[in-house]
C-alpha positions in Angstrom: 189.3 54.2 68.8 192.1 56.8 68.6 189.8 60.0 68.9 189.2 61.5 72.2 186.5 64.0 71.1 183.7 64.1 68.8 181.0 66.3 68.3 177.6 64.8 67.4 176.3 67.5 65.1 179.4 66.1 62.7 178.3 62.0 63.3 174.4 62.3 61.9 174.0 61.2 59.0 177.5 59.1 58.6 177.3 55.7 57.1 177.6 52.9 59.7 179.7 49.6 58.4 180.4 45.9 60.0 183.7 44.6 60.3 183.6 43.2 56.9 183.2 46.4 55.0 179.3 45.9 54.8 177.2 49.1 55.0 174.0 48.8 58.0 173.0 52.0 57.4 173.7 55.8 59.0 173.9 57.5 61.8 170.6 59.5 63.1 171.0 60.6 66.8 172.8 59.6 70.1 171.3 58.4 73.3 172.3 59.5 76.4 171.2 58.5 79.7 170.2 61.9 82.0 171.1 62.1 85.5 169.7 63.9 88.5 172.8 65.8 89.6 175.6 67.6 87.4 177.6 65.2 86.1 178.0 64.3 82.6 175.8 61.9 81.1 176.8 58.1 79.5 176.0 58.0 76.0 174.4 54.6 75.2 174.4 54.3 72.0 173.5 55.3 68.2 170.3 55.1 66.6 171.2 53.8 63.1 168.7 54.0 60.4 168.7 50.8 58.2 168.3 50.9 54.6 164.3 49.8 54.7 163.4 52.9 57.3 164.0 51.3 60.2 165.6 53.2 63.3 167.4 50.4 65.4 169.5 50.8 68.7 173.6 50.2 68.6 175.1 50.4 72.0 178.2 52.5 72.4 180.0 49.4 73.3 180.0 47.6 69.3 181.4 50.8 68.1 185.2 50.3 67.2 186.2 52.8 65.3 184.6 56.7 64.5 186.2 58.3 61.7 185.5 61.7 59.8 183.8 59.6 57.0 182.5 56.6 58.6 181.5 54.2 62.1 182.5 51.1 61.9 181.0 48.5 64.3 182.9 45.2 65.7 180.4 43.3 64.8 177.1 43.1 61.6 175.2 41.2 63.7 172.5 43.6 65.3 169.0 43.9 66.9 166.8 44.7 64.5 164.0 45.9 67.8 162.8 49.5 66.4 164.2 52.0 68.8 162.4 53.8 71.3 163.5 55.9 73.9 163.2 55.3 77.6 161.9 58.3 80.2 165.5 58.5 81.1 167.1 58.9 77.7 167.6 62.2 75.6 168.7 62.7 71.9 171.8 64.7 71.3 170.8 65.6 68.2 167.4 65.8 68.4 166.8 67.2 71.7 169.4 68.4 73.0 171.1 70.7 70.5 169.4 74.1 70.4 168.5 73.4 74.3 168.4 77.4 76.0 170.3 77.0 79.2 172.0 79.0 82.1 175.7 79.7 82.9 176.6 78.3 86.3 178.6 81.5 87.2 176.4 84.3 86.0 173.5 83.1 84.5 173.3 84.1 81.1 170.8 82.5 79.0 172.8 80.5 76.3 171.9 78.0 73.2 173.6 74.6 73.3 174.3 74.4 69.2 176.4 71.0 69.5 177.6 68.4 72.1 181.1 66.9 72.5 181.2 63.3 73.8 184.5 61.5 74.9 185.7 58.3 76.1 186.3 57.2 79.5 188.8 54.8 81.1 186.1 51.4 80.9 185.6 52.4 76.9 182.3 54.4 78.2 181.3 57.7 76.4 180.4 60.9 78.3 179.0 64.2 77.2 181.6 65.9 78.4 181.6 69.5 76.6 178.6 71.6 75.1 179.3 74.3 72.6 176.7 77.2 73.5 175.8 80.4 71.8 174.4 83.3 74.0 171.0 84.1 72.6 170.4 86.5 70.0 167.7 89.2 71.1 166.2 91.4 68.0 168.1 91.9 65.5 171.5 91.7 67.2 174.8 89.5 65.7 175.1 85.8 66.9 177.4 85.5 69.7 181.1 84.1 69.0 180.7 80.1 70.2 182.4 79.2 73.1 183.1 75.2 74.4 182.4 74.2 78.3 182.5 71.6 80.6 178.8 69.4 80.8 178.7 71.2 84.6 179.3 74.9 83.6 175.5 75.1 82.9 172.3 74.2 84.2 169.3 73.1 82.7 170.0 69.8 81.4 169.5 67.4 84.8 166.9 64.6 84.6 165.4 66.8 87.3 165.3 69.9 85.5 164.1 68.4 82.0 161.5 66.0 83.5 158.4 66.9 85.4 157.2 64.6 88.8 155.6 62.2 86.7 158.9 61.7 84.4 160.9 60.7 87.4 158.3 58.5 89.0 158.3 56.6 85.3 162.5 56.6 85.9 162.5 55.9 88.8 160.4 52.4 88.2 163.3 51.5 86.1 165.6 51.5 88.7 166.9 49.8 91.7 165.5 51.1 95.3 169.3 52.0 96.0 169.9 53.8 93.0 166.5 55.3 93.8 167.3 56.7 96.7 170.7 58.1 95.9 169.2 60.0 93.0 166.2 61.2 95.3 168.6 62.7 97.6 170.5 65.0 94.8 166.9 66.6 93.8 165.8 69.7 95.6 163.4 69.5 98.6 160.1 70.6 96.6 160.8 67.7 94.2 161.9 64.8 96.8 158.4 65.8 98.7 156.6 65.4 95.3 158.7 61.8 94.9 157.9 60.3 98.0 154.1 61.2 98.1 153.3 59.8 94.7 155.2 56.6 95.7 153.0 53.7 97.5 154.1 52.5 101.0 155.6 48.7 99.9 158.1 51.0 97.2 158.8 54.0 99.5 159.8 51.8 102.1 162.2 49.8 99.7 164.0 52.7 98.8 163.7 54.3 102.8 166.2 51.1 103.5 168.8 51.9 100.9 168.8 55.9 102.3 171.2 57.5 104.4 170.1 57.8 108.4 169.7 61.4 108.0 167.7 61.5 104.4 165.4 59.0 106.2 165.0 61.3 109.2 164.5 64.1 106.9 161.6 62.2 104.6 160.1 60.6 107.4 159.3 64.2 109.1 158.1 65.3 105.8 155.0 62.3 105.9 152.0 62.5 108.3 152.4 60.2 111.2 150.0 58.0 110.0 151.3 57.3 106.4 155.1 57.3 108.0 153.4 54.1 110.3 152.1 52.3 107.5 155.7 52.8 105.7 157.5 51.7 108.8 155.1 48.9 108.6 156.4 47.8 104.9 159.8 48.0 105.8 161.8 44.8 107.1 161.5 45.1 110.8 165.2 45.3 111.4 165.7 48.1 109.0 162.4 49.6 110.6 164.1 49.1 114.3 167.4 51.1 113.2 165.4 54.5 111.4 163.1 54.6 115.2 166.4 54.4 116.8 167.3 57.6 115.3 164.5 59.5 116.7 163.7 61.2 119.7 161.8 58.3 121.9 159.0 59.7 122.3 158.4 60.0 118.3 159.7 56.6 118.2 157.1 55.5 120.9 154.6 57.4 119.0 154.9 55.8 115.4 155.3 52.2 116.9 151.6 52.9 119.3 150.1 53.8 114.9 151.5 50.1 113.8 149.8 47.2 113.8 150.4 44.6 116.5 151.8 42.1 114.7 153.7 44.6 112.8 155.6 46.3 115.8 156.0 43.6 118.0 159.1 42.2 116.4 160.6 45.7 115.7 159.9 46.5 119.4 162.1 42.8 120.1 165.0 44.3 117.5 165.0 47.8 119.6 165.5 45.9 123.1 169.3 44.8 121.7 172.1 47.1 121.2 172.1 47.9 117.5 175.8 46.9 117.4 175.1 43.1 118.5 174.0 40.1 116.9 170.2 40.5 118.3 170.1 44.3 117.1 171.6 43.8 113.4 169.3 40.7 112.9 166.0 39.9 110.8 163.5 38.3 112.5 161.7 37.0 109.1 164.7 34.7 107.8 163.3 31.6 105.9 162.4 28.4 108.1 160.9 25.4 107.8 159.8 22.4 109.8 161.7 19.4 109.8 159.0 17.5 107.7 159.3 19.7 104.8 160.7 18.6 101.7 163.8 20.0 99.8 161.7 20.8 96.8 159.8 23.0 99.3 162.4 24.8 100.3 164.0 25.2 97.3 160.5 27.5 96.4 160.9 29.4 99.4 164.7 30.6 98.5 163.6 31.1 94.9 161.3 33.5 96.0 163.2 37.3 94.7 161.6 38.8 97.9 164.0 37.3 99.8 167.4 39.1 99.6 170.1 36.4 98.5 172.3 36.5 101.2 169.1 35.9 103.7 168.1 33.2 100.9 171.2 31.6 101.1 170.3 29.1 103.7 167.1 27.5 105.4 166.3 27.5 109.3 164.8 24.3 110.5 162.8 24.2 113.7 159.8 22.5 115.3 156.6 24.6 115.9 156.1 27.4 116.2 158.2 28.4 113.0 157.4 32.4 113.9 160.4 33.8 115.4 161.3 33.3 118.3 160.7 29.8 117.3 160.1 26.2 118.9 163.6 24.3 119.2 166.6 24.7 116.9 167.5 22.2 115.0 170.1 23.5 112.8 170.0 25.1 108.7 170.4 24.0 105.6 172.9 25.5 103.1 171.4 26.7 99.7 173.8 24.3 97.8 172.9 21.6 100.1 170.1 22.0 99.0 170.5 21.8 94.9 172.5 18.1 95.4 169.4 16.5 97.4 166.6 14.5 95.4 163.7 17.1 95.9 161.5 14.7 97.4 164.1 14.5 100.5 163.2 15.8 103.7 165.2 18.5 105.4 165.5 17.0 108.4 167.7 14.2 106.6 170.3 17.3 105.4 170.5 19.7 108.1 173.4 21.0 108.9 173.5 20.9 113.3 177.2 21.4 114.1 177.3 24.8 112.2 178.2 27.6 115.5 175.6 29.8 116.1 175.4 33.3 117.0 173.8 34.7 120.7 171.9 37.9 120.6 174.7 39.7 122.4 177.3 38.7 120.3 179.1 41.6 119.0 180.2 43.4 115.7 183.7 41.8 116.1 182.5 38.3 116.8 179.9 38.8 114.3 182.3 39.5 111.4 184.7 36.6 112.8 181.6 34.0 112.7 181.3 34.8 109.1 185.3 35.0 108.1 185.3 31.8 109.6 182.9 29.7 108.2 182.4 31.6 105.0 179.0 32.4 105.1 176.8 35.2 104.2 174.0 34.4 106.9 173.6 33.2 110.5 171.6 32.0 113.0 170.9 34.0 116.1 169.7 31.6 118.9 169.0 32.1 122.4 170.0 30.5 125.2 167.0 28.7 125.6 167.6 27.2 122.2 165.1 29.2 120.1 165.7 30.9 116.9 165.4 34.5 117.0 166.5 35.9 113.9 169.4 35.4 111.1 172.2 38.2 110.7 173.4 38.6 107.4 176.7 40.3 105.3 174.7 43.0 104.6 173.8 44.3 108.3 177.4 43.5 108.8 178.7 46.2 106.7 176.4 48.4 106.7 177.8 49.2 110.5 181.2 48.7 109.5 181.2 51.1 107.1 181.1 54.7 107.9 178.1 56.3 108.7 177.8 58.7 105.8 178.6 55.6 103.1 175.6 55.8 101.2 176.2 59.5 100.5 179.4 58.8 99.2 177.6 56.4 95.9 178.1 57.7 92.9 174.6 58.2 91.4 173.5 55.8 89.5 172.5 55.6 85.1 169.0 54.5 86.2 167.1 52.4 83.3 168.8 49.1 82.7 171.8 48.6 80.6 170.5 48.6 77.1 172.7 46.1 75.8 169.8 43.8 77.4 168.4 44.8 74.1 170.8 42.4 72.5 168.9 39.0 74.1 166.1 40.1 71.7 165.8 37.3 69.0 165.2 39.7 66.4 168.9 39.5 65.5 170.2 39.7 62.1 173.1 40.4 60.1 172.7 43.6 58.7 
């Protein structure tokens, strides 16, 4: 685009043209996405007001050119959906200019009068520079202007601009891992706000995707009773690895509040080492008798509860088919699967030479199994030929990466891209 700076107080109000020279309309305001720590926020777009009133949404990416006159996009064709915003967005124009903030060293009260935003290296666009006034008090002078970094104040985090119920609607938006990363940048106060508004099935979603020590942290912040029935919604292998971190006799505390049928396979995950086959495993993979048909299991993979490296394949055993199961027979590959008439029984498909994995296999064999047969998920089987459980990719490297890894993520934008706008069919050349 050729400009590495502009400041959005200069862009309202600047006619907006296709590649062909056609006007769309002008520039209103800017859309950022907030974020829960410091850094500076993506702009996502324009909001472009059409000739007949209408307010649309332009993301950043079908801007091509921003020049002192003008905004040219790389394309007239675009979704006419009226904008609204999302919990997660703010308006540079409208909502953020005239913002009172703090000074990060100091803490002077200060007005944010305009917003610089710049392009990255992927052809994103950051706020990356406020222009802030010091407030005037009485009758006293305005303050001379002076330009700083998006982190050299405070007061302009999703955290600090939304209240509990803001983040809880944000925080629906988004992914349990990008959840719990975000979760673990806000103070104490506000985490304990999060997690006791959230029910047990989501807190225990995003309790998976957290660091061992933000779980032991949260976990201590719920009544024992409430942290059972969130143990209890959690996959029992992710459930097995957060009691391992306690103290035993919390451990053997929370799994005496479960449910029986609840803690009796996370009490089978904690008898392995956590670094073997039978200690990284689910005991809930999907399996089917022999007599059932590939359409069948085709509706068990398509189910989107199942993680798609566990719904990558099909166990197929002879009753019981609760782990640990009647005999092996052997599994069924996804893709298998899709070539075979769906009236074909999987017994007629399986796959019984693939190797399988023994409870005490370890993290080196493990990742070896799967390096050599390129798969994502295995079968753990015991000697006495019963299935136990399936290890997937995702256990794998969760222990082969270091421990602090999910503190490392960079946190996330939170609502969905909103260039998921553009499916809309209300799409026309301006």
């Amino acid at each position: 685009m050729g400009i590495d700076r502009v400041f959005v107080a200069r862009l309202a109000g600047l006619a907006v043209f296709g590649p062909d020279g056609e006007r769309i309309g002008k520039v209103r305001d800017l859309v950022a996405t907030l974020r829960v720590d410091a850094s500076p926020p993506r702009v996502l777009g324009m909001v472009v007001e059409l000739a007949t009133r209408r307010r649309i949404f332009v993301p950043m990416l079908r801007v091509t050119t921003i020049d002192p006159g003008a905004v040219t996009l790389a394309t007239g064709s675009v979704s006419l959906r009226r904008f609204a915003q999302r919990p997660n967005e703010t308006l540079l124009v409208g909502q953020l200019i005239d913002a009172r903030v703090r000074m990060v060293d100091g803490g002077e009260e200060v007005v944010v009068v305009d917003a610089a935003i710049e392009p990255t290296r992927s052809r994103d666009w950051v706020v990356g520079r406020l222009a802030l006034r010091t407030r005037r008090h009485g009758f006293t002078r305005r303050g001379p202007i002076q330009v700083v970094p998006w982190n050299a104040v405070t007061g302009l985090s999703l955290s600090d601009r939304q209240g509990t119920a803001g983040l809880l609607a944000v925080f629906e938006t988004m992914r349990p891992a990008d959840v719990a990363t975000a979760l673990s940048e806000l103070p104490e106060k506000r985490q304990h706000e999060v997690i006791d508004s959230l029910d047990d099935e989501r807190l225990a979603d995003v309790f998976e995707e957290m660091s061992e020590s933000d779980q032991r942290a949260l976990l201590g912040h719920l009544d024992v009773e409430r942290a059972a029935d969130v143990l209890e919604a959690m996959s029992p292998d992710d459930a097995a690895d957060l009691l391992h971190e306690l103290p035993d006799a919390d451990a053997d505390a929370l799994l005496a509040l479960m449910e029986p049928d609840e803690s009796a396979p996370v009490r089978r995950l904690m008898s392995y080492s956590s670094d073997t086959a039978g200690g990284l495993m689910t005991p809930e993979p999907i399996i089917l008798r022999p007599d059932a048909t590939v359409a069948e299991a085709l509706a068990r993979i398509r189910n989107p509860d199942y993680p798609p490296a566990l719904a990558s394949m099909v166990f197929v055993c002879r009753s019981p088919s609760e782990t640990p199961t009647g005999p092996y027979l052997g599994c069924v590959h996804a893709q298998r699967l899709l070539r075979e008439p769906p009236s074909e029984l999987v017994a007629g498909v399986v796959d019984a030479e693939l190797a399988r994995l023994t409870p005490d296999a370890t993290l080196g064999e493990i990742t070896r199994y799967f390096a050599a047969y390129n798969l994502v998920a295995g079968p753990v089987v015991d000697s006495e030929d019963h299935l136990l459980g399936a290890v997937t990719v995702d256990d794998v490297l969760d222990h082969l990466l270091p421990p602090d890894w999910r503190d490392r993520l960079t946190e996330p934008e939170g609502a969905p891209d909103r260039e998921s706008d553009d499916a809309n069919p209300e799409v026309a050349d301006a």
